[in-house]
TORPA-813712 format. One line per field, with one value per residue: residue in three letters; x negated, y negated, z of N, C-alpha, C, O in turn. Coordinates in nm, 3 decimals, padded with zeros to 5 digits, always signed. Layout:
<rs>
aa: c(ala, ...)
nxx: c(X, ...)
nyy: c(Y, ...)
nzz: c(Z, ...)
caxx: c(X, ...)
cayy: c(Y, ...)
cazz: c(Z, ...)
cxx: c(X, ...)
cyy: c(Y, ...)
czz: c(Z, ...)
oxx: c(X, ...)
oyy: c(Y, ...)
ozz: c(Z, ...)
</rs>
This chain:
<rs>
aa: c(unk, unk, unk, unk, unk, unk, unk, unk, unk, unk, unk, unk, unk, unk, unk, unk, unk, unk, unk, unk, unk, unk, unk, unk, unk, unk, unk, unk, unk, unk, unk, unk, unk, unk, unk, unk, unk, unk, unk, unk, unk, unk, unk, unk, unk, unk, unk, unk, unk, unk, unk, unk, unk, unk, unk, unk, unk, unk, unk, unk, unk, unk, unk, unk, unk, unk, unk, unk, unk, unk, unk, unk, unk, unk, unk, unk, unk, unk, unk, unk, unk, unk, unk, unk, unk, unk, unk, unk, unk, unk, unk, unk, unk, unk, unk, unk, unk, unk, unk, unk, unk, unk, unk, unk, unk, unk, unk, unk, unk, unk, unk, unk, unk, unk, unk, unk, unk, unk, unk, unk, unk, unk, unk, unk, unk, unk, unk, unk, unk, unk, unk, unk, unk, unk, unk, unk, unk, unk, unk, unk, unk, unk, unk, unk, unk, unk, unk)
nxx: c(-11.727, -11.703, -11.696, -11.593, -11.440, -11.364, -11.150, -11.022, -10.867, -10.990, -10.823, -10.864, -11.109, -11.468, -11.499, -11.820, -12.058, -12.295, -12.521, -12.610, -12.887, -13.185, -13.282, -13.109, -12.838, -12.644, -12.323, -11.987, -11.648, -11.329, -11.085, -10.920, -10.687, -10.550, -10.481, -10.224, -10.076, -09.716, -09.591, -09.347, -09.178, -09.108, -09.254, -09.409, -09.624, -09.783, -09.952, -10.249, -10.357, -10.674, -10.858, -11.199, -11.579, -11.911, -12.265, -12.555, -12.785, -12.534, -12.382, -12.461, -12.481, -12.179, -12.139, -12.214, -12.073, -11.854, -11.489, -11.149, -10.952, -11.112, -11.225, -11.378, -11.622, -11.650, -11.814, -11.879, -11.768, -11.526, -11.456, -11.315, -11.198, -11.123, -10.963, -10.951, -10.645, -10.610, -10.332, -10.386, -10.315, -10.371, -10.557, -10.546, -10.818, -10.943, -11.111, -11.318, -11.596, -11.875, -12.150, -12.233, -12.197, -11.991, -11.994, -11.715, -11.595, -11.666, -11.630, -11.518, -11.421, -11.176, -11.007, -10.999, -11.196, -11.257, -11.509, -11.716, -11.960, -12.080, -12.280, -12.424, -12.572, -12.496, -12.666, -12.968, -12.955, -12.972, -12.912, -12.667, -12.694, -12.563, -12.389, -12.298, -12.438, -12.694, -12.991, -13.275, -13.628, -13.894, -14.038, -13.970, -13.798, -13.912, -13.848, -13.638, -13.322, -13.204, -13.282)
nyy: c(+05.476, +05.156, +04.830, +04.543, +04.248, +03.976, +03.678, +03.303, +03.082, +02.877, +02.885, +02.788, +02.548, +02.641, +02.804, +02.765, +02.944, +03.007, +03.259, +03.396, +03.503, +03.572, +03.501, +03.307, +03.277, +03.203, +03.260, +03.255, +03.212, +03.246, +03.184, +03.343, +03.287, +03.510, +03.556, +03.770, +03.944, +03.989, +04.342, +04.437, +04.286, +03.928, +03.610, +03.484, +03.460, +03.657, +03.618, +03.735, +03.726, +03.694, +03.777, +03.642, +03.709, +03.541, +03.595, +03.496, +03.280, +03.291, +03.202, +02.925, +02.816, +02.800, +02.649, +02.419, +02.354, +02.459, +02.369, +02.365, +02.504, +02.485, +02.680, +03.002, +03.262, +03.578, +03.852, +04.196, +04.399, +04.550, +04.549, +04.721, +04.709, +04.673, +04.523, +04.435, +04.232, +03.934, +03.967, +04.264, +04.393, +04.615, +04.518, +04.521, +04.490, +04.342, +04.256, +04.119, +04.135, +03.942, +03.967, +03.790, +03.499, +03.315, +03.020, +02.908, +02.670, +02.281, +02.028, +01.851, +01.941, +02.100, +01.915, +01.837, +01.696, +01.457, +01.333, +01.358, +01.429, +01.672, +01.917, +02.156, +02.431, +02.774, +03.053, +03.150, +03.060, +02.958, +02.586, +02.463, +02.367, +02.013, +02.103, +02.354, +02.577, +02.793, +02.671, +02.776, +02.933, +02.773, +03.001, +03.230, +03.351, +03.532, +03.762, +03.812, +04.035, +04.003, +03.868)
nzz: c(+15.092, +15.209, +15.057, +14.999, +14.786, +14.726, +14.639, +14.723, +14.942, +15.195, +15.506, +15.739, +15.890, +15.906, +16.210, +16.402, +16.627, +16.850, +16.913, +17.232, +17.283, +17.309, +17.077, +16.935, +16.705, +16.410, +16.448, +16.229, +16.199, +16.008, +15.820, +15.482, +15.218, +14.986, +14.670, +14.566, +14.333, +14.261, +14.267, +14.182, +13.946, +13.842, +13.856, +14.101, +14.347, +14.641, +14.917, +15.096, +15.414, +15.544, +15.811, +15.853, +15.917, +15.922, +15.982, +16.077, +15.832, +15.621, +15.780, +15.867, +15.628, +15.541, +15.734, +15.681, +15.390, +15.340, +15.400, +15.535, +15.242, +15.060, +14.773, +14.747, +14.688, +14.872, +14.946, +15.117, +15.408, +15.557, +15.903, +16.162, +16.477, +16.857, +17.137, +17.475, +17.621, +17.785, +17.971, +17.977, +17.770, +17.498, +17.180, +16.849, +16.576, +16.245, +16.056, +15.813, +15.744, +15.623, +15.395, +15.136, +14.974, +14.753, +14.596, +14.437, +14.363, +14.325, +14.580, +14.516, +14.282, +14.411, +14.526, +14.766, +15.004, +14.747, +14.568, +14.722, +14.640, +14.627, +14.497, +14.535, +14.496, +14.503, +14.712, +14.571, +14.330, +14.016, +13.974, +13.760, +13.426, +13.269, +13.080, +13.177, +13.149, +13.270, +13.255, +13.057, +13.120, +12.964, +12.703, +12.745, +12.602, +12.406, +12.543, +12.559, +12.462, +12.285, +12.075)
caxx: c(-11.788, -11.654, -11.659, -11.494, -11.494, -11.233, -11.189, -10.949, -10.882, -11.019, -10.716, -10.902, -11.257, -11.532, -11.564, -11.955, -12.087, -12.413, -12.557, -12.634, -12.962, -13.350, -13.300, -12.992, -12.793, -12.556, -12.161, -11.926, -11.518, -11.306, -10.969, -10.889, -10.579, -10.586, -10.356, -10.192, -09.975, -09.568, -09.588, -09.229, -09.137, -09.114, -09.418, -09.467, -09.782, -09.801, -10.084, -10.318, -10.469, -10.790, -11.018, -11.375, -11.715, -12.012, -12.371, -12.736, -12.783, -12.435, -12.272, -12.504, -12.431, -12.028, -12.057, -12.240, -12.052, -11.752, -11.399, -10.984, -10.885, -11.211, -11.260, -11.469, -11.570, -11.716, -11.834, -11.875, -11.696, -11.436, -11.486, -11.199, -11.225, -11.046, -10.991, -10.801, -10.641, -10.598, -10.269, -10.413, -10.270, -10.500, -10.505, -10.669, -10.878, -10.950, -11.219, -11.405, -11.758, -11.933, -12.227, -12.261, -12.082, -12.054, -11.935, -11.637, -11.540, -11.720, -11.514, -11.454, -11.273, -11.071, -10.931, -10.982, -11.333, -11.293, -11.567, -11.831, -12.061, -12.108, -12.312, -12.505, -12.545, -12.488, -12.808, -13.076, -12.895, -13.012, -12.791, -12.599, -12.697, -12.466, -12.264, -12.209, -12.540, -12.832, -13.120, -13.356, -13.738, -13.962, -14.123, -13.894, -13.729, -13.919, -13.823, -13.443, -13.291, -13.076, -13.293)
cayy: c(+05.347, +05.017, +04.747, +04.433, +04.138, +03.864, +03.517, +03.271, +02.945, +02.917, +02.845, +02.689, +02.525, +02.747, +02.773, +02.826, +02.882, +03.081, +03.374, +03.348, +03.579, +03.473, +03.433, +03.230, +03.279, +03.109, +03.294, +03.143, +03.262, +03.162, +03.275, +03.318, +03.333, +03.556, +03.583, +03.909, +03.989, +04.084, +04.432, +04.429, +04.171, +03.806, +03.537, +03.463, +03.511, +03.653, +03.611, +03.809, +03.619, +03.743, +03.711, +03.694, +03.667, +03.558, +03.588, +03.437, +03.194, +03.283, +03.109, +02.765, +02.795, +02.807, +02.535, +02.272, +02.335, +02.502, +02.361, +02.412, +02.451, +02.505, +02.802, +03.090, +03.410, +03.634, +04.002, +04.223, +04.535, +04.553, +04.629, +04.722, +04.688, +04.618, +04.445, +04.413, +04.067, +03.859, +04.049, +04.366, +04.456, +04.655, +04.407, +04.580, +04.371, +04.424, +04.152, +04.089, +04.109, +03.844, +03.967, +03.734, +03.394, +03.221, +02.882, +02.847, +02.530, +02.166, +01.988, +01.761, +02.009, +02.118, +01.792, +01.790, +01.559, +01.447, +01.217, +01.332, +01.429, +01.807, +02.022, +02.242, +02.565, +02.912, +03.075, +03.191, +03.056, +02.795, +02.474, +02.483, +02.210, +01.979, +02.208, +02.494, +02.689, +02.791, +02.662, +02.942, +02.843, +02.798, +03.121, +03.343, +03.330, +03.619, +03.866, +03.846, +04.128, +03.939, +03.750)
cazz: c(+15.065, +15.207, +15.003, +14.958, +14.737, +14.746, +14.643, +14.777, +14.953, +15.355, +15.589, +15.845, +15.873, +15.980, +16.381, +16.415, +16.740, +16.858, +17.009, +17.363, +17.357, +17.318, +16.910, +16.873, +16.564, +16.399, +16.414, +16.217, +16.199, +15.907, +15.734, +15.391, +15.191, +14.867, +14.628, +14.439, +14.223, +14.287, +14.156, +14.131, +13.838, +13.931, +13.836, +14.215, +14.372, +14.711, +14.952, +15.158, +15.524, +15.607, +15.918, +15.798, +16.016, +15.839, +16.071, +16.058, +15.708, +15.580, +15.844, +15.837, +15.463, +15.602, +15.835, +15.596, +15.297, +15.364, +15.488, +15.479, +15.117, +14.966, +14.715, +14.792, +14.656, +14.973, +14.923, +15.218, +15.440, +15.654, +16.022, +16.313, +16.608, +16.969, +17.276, +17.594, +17.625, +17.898, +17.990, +17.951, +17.638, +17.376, +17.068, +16.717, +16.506, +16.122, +16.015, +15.673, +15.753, +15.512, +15.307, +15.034, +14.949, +14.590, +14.533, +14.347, +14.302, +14.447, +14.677, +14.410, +14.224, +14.471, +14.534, +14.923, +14.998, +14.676, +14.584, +14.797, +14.567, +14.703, +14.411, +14.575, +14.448, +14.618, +14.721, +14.523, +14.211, +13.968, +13.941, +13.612, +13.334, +13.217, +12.982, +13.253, +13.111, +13.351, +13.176, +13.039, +13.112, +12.787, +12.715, +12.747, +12.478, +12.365, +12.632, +12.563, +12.350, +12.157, +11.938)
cxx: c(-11.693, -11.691, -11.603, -11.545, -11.375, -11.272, -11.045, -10.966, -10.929, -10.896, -10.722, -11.070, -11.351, -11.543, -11.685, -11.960, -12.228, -12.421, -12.615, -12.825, -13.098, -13.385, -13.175, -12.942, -12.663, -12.424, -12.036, -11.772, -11.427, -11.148, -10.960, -10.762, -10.591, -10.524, -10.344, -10.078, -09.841, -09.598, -09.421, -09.126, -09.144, -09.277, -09.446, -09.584, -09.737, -09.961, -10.111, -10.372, -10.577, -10.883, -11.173, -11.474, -11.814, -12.124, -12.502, -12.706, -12.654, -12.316, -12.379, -12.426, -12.228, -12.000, -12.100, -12.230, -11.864, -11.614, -11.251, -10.978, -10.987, -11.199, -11.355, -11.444, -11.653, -11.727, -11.862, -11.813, -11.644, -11.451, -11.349, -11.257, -11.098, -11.056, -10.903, -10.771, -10.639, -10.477, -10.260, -10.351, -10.401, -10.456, -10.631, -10.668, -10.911, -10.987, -11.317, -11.570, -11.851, -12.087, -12.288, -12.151, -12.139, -11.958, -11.841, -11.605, -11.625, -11.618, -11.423, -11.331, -11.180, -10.973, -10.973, -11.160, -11.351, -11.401, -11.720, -11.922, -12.122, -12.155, -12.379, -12.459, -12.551, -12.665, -12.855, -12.966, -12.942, -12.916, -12.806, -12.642, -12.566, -12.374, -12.277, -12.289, -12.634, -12.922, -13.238, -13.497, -13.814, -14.076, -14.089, -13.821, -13.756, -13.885, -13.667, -13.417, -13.247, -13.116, -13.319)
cyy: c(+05.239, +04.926, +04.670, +04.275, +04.077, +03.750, +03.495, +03.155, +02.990, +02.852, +02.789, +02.682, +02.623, +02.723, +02.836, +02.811, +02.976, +03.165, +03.295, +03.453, +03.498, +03.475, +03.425, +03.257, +03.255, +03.226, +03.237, +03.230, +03.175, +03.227, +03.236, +03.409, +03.378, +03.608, +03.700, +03.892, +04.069, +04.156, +04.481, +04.297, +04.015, +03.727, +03.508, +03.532, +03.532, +03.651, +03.641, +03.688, +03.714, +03.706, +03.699, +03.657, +03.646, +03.548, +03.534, +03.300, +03.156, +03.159, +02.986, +02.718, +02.717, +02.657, +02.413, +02.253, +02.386, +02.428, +02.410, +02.368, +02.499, +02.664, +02.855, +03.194, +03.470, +03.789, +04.075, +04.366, +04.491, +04.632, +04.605, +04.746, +04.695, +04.572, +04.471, +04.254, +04.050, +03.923, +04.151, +04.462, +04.515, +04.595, +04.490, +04.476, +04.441, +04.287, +04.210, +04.046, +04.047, +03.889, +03.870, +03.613, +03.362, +03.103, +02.912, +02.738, +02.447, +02.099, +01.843, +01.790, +02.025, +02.016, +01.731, +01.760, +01.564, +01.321, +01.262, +01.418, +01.582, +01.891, +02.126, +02.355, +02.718, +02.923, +03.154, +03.252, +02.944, +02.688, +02.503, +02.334, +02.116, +02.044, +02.342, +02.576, +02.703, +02.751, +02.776, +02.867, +02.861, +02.894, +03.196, +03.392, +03.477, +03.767, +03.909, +03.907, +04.153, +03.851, +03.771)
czz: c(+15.117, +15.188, +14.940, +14.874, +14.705, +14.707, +14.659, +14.850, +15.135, +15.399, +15.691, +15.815, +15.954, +16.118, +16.359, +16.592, +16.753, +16.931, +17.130, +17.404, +17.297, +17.159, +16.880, +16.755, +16.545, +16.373, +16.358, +16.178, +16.081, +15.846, +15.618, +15.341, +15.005, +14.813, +14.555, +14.395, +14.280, +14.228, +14.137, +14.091, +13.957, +13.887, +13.944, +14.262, +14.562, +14.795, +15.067, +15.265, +15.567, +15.718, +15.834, +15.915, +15.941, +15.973, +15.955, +15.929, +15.618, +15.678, +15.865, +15.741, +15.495, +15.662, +15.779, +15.469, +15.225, +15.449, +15.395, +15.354, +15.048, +14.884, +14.754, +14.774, +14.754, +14.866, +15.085, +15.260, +15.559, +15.787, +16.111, +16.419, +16.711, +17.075, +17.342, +17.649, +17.752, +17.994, +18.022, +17.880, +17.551, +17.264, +16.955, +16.630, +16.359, +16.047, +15.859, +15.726, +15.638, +15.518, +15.172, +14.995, +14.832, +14.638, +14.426, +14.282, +14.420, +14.465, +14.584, +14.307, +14.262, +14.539, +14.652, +14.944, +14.865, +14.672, +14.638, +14.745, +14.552, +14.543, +14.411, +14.513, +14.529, +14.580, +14.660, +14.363, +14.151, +13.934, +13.796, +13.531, +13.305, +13.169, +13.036, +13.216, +13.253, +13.255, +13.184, +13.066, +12.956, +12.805, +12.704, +12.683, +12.377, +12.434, +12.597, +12.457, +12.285, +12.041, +11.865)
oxx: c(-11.587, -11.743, -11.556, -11.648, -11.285, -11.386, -10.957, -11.077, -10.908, -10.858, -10.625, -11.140, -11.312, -11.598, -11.686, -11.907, -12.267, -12.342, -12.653, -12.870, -13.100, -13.500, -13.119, -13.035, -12.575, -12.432, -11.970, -11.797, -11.450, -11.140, -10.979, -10.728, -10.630, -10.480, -10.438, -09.991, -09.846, -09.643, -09.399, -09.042, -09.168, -09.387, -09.566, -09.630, -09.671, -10.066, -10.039, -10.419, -10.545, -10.969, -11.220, -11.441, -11.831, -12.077, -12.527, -12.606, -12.642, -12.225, -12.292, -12.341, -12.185, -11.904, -12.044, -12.309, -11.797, -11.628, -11.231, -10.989, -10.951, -11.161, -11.441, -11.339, -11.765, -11.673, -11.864, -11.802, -11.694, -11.457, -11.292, -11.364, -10.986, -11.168, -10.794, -10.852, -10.664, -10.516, -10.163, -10.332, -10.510, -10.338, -10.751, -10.578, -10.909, -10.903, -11.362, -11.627, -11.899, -12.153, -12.397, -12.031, -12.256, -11.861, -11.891, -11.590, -11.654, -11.521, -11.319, -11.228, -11.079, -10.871, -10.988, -11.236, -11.434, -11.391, -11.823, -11.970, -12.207, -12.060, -12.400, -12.343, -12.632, -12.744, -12.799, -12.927, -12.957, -12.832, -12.901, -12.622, -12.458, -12.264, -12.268, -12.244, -12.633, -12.920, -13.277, -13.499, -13.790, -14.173, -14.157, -13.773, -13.673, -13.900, -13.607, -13.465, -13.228, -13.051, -13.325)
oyy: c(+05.235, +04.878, +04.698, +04.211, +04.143, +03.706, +03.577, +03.105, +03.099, +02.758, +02.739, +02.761, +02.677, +02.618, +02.947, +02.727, +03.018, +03.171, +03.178, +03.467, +03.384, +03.454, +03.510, +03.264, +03.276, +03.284, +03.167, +03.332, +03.056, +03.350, +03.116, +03.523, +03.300, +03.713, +03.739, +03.816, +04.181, +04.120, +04.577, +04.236, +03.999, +03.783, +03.481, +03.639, +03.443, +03.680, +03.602, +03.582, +03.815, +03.618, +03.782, +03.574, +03.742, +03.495, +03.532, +03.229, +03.050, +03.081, +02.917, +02.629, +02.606, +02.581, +02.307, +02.183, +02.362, +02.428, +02.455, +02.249, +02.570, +02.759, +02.783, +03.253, +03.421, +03.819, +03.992, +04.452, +04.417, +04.755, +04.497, +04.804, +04.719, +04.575, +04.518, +04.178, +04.141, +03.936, +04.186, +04.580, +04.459, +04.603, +04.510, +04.397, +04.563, +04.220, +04.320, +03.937, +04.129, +03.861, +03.899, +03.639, +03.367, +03.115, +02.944, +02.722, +02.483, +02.098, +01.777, +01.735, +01.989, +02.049, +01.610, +01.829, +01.645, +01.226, +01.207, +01.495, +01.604, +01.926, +02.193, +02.380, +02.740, +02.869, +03.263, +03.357, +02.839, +02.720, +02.546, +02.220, +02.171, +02.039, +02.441, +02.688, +02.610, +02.821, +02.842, +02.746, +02.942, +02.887, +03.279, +03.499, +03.526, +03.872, +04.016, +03.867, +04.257, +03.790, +03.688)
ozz: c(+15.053, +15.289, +14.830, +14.893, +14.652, +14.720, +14.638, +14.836, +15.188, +15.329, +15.748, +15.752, +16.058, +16.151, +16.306, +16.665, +16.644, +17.025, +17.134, +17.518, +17.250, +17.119, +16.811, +16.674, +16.628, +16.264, +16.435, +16.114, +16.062, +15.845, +15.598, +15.375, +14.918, +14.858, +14.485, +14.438, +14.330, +14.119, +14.063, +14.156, +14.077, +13.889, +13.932, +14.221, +14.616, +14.738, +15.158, +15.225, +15.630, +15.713, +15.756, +16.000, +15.867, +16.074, +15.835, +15.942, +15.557, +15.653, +15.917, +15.742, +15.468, +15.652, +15.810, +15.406, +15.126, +15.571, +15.282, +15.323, +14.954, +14.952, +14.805, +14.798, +14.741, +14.760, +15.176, +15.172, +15.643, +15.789, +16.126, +16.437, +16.667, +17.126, +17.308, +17.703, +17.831, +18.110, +18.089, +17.911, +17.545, +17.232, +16.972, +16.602, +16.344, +15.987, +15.827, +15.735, +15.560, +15.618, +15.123, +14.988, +14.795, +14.712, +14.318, +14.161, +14.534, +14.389, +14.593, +14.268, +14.202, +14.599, +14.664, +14.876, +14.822, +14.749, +14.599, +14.828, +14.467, +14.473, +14.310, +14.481, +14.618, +14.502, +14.671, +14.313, +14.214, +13.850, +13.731, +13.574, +13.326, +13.224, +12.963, +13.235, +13.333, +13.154, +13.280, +13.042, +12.865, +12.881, +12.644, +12.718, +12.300, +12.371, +12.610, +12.351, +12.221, +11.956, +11.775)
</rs>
């Protein structure tokens, strides 16, 4: 099984750019830095850089809500790869293939565009009420198996 799920800050803003074939789609490139734990003593935090790729809706999502600094929890699997550079060196690659993004924090939180109002909610999630609840709809009330 490969799967991955990370959260962490992006290290640079997304580069989007597009496919070149007869249904365009959006590619977008991104790094994130993710912190762990010294497992030998010490309260310092070291931290993980990751490539990631997100494709199609994930990377719009990326490029009109996403920049450096922002929080972000991705899910996904890790793909390698390689190339031959310009040189003709063989260069190996080891990319985070983006499946699924949440919102961590709005840009407000994170300090960097503070101000600008940003609340959108990840996709196919309901914005949170005031006091950090989802609102339940009326009706349902009887379905839940706690009451």
């Amino acid at each position: 099984m490969n799967k991955v799920v990370l959260m962490g800050r992006l290290t640079r803003d997304p580069e989007i750019r597009y496919s070149q074939n007869d249904t365009s789609m959006a590619i977008a490139r991104f790094g994130i830095a993710v912190n762990r734990r010294r497992s030998s003593g010490g309260d310092g935090q070291d931290a993980d850089f990751l490539n990631c790729v997100a494709f199609g809706k994930n990377a719009e999502l990326l490029e009109k809500y996403f920049t450096k600094g922002n929080r972000i929890g991705i899910s996904g699997h890790i793909q390698t790869g390689s190339y031959t550079n310009k040189e003709g060196a063989k260069v190996n690659t080891t990319d985070i293939v983006v499946e699924e993004i949440d919102f961590i924090e709005t840009r407000a939180e994170s300090g960097s565009n503070a101000g600008s109002g940003f609340t959108a909610p990840a996709q196919n999630q309901a914005a949170p009420a005031g006091d950090g609840f989802m609102n339940i709809p009326d009706g349902i009330d009887e379905d839940l198996p706690f009451n």
